[in-house]
N, C-alpha and C positions, 0 to 999 in steps of 0.2 A: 629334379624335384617335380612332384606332378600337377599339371595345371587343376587345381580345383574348380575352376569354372567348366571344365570339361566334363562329361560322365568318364568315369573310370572304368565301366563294365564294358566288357569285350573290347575294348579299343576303340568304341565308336564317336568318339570325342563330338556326343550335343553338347550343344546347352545344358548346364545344370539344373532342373526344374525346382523337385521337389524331394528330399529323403537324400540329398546327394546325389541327384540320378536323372537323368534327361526322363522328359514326358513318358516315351515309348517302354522303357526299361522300368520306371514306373508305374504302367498301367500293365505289363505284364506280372510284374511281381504280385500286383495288389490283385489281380486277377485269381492269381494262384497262392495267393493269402502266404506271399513270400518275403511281406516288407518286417521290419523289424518292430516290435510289440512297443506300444507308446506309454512310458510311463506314469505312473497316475502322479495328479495334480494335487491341490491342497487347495481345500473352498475359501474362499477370501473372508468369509464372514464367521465362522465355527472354527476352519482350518481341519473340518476332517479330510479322509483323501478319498478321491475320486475317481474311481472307477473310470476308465476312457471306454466309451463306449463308438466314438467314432475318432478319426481321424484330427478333428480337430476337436481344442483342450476345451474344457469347461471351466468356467470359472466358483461356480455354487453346486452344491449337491443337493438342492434341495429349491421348488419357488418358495419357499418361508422364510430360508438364508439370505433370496435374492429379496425379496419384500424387505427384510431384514436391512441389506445395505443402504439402498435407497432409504429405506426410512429416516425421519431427521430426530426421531430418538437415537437411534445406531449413533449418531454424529455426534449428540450432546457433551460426552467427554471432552472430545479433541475441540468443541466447539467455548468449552468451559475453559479448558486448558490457553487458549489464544485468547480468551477475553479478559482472563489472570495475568496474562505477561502486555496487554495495554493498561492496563491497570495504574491510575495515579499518574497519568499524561498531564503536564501544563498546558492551559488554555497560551495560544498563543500571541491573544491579545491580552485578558486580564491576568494572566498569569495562577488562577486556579489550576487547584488540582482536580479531574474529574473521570470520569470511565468512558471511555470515548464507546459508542455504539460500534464503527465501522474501522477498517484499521487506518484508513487516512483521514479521518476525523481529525483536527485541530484545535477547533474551537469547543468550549462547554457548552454554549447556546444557540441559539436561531441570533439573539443579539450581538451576541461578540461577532456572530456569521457576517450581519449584515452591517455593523460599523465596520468590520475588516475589509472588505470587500466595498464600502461606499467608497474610503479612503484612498484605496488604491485602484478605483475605477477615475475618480475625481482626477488625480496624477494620471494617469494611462491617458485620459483626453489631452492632457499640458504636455504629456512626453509620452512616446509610444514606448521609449526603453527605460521606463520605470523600473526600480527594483522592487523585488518583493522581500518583504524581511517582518521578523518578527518586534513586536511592542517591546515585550521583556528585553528584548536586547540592547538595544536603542538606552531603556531606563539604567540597563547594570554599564552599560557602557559609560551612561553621565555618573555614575554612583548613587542615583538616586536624592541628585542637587538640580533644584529647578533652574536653569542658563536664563534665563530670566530675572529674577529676584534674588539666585543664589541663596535660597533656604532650602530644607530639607524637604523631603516630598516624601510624604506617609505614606507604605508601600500597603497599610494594609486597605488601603481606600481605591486598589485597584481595583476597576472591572462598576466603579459605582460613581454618577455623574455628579459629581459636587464638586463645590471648588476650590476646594482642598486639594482634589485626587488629583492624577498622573494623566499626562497627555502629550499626546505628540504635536510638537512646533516643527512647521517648517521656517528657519531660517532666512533664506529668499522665499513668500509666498508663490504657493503656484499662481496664482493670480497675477503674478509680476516677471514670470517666467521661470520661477526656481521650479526644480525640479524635486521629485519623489526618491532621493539617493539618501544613502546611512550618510553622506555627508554633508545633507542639508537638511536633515532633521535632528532634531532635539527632545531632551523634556523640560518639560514645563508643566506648571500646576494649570490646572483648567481657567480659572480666574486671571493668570498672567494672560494664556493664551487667548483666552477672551478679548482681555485688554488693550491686547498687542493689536488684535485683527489684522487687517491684509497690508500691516505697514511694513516694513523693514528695519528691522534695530540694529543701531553700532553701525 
């Protein structure tokens, strides 16, 4: 079997450069317009084909088709296309549905941004190995029963500060060393958790 990394021509076993073929055997060929004809390309942007007029391939046949790529009209399809399939993401504190701008967007506001992240920077100081986890989870986990008062908690008062709505209880306050884990938080109605403040119950 022949070593491909070698030239083949003549027996002179270089290095393989370029076309299959060591440097020298190659600049003799191309010398004498003896390499073999490079087949034309397809413009990335039109997809007509493109004439090789050197050695190495083109990608456009045209600077209109290249203005053309680059441009971010060019893009707007496939840009539409990926903002349709984020489409109807839950907020993963209040549990809205909403069009997220970017693709790791979570949140539907600056608000939900910045209660989510006060919450779990507040725990991060009490515990460096805080978990991060979502609101909605925590709520479908209790059934949407406040561990508290044991009444039902109105899911559609999510994401709005009354004291009716949904919130998370931590069970041992961090303030008393409890930590920021799914098994030391809870729900509870805003008004239990008020009530409660940095005590411990049961």
């Amino acid at each position: 079997m022949a070593d491909v990394t070698k030239c083949p021509i003549d027996d002179c076993h270089r290095p393989v450069r370029k076309a299959g073929m060591c440097d020298t055997h190659y600049a003799n060929r191309r010398r004498n317009g003896l390499l073999p004809p490079i087949q034309p390309t397809a413009c990335e942007t039109c997809g007509a084909a493109i004439q090789p007029t050197t050695r190495k391939p083109r990608r456009f046949c045209s600077d209109q088709c290249l203005r053309s790529h680059w441009n971010p009209v060019f893009h707007q399809a496939d840009s539409e296309a990926r903002r349709s399939a984020r489409a109807g993401r839950t907020c993963a504190r209040c549990g809205r549905s909403f069009d997220p701008s970017t693709a790791r967007a979570r949140h539907c506001s600056k608000q939900c941004v910045r209660a989510a992240m006060s919450a779990f920077h507040r725990a991060r100081k009490a515990d460096p190995q805080a978990e991060k986890f979502d609101y909605i989870e925590i709520f479908e986990r209790d059934g949407w029963i406040c561990r508290l008062c044991g009444e039902p908690v109105d899911r559609t008062l999510i994401g709005r500060h009354v004291a009716a709505g949904p919130s998370i209880d931590h069970i041992v306050p961090l303030t008393r060393g409890g930590l920021h884990v799914r098994a030391n938080v809870q729900l509870a109605h805003l008004r239990c958790n008020a009530a409660k403040g940095n005590r411990q119950v049961g």
